[in-house]
Each structure stands twice: as structure tokens, then as C-alpha cells.
N, C-alpha and C positions, 0 to 999 in steps of 0.2 A: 233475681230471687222471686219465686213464686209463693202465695199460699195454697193451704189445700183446695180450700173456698175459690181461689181463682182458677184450679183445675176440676170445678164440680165435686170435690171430694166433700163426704160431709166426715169430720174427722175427731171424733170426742172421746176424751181417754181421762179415765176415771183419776182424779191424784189421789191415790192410795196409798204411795212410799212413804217410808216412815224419814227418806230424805231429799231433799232438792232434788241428788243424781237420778235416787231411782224414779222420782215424778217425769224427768225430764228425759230418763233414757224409756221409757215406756213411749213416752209422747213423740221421741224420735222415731224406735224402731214400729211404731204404729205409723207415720206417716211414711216411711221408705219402705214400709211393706208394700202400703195403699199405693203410694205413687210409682214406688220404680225410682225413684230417685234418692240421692243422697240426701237428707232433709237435718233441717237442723230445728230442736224443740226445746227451750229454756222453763227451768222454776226459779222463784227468789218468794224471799221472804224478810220479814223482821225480827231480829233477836235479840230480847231485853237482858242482859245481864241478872238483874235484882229478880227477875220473875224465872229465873233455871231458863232461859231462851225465849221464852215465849214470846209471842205466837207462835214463831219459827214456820215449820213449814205449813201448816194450819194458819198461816195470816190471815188467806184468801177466805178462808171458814169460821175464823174466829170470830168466838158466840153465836156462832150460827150464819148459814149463808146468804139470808136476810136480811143480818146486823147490819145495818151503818154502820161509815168509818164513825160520824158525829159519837156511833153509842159504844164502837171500839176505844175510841180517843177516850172517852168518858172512864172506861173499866180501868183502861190502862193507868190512867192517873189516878183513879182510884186507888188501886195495886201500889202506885208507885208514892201515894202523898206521904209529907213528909220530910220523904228522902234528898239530901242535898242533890247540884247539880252532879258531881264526881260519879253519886252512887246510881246513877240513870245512864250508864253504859247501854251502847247498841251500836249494830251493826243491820246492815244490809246484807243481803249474801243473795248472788246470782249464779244459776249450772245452767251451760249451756250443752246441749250434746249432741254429738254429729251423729248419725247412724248412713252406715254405709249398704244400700241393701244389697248386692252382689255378694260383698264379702261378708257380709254380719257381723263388721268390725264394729264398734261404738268408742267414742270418745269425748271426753270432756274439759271443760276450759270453766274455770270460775272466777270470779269477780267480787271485792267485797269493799263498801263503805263503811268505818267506821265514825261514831257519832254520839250523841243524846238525846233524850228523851224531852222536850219541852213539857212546860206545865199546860201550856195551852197552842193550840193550832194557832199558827201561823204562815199567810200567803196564799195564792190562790193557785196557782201553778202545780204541775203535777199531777201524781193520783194517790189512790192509798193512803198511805202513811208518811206521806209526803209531809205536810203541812207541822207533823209534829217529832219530825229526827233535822235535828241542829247537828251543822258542821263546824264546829269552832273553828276550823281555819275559815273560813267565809263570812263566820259572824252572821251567820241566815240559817234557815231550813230549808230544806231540799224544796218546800216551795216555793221560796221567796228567790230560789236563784234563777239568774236566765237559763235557756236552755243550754248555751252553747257552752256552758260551763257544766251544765248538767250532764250534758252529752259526751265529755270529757272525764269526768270524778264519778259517779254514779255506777253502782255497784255491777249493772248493767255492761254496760263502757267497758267497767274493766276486765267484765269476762268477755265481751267481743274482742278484745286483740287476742289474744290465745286463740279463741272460736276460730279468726281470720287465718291466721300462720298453720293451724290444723286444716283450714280448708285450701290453702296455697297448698300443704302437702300433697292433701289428695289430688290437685289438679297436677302436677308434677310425677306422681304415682302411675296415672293409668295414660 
């Protein structure tokens, strides 16, 4: 696997969709343009139940592209004080999308953790919104857990096996 950066590409593509796929099939078929190769370009994000989704796929933006997670974290529980643990539903959601540039096929594979919202950050591991989405099976936040367990459950994770079995396709295909 290469990136664009390691073949001198400079490769930046606005997130404009109003959904993960379409952030993430732009970001494909922008790079298998640029390259000539099959390329693969993922979005994810954080979505709060009590807040209608949000951040969702504006995570990366939320309150501005400036904001600290510290003064995201802040808003969110803001937003959410109050509210028992039950009602601080969320999830993670991962789109990963292949774009084929010969054929101008595209395809997608998604991934998704489900979770809650802590009152307060927790652990140092991770990024984002790591520190403050609790996995009740683990009894931790997605920062407090090791990696190799992150690397396994992680919304991410679970759209790479789909990603992988769509990319075995194509190597089988041509």
C-alpha cells in the first residue's frame, strides 16, 4: 500500500458530502484519478443519539475547524448533562471506498462501534473522540483500551474486513 504523498501526489479533497460514502467516494475517485491506481479513501465519524447524530459526519469540523477536542468534549456534555448513562447512545461509523480507475467502478465496505458517551474524558490513547465513547463490553473508552484490541473492535477494523474481501475480489478480477 502506498500513499499519494509517497508517490509525490499532493492529494486534498474537500469533505463536502452530506455522508461518510459520499466524503469517502470523492476521496477515492480523486486519488485513482491522480494515480492510475485502484486507491482506497475512508470517512468516519461520531454519532450521538440524544443530539439527532451529531456530530456525524462534521465530527472532524465540529464548532469549527479550530475547536479542540478539550472544547468539543465540553459542548458535547454540555448538550448531553443531565442525561442518564442509557440515554448517551453512540456509535462510530467507518466508509471505506475502493475506486477502480480503469473501470470507474467504486465500492464500499462499512464498519461501525457501538457505545457511550462519558461525562468526562477518559485515557490517553487514541485520537478524537476517543477518550470520551465507552464500550460497556470492555468497561473502558476507546482510549483506555490497548491497541490490539482497538485494532480488532474499532469501527475502523470493522470496515477493513469488507474493504479486504472487495480488494481480494478485484486482485481475482483482472
Amino acid at each position: 500500500m502506498v500513499a499519494p504523498a509517497d508517490m509525490g501526489l499532493d492529494l486534498r479533497v474537500e469533505e463536502s458530502g452530506d455522508t461518510y460514502a459520499e466524503n469517502a467516494r470523492a476521496k477515492a475517485f480523486a486519488a485513482a484519478e491522480l494515480s492510475g491506481l485502484v486507491s482506497l479513501a475512508d470517512d468516519s465519524g461520531l454519532e450521538i443519539e440524544a443530539l439527532g447524530g451529531e456530530p456525524g459526519v462534521h465530527s472532524a469540523r465540529f464548532l469549527g475547524p479550530d475547536a479542540s477536542y478539550a472544547e468539543r468534549f465540553a459542548e458535547i456534555e454540555r448538550r448531553l448533562a443531565g442525561l442518564s448513562p442509557e440515554k448517551r447512545a453512540a456509535r462510530f461509523v467507518c466508509v471505506i471506498a475502493i475506486a477502480e480507475p480503469k473501470s470507474g467502478r467504486l465500492r464500499t465496505a462499512e464498519g461501525e462501534v457501538r457505545g457511550l458517551i462519558t461525562a468526562e474524558p477518559r485515557g490517553v490513547g487514541g485520537f478524537g473522540y476517543d477518550p470520551i465513547f465507552w464500550i460497556p463490553q470492555h468497561s473502558a473508552t476507546m482510549a483506555e483500551l490497548p491497541e490490539h484490541v482497538k485494532a480488532i473492535i474499532s469501527h475502523r477494523a470493522r470496515a477493513c474486513a469488507p474493504a479486504r474481501q472487495i480488494l481480494k475480489e478485484l486482485l481475482f478480477e483482472h
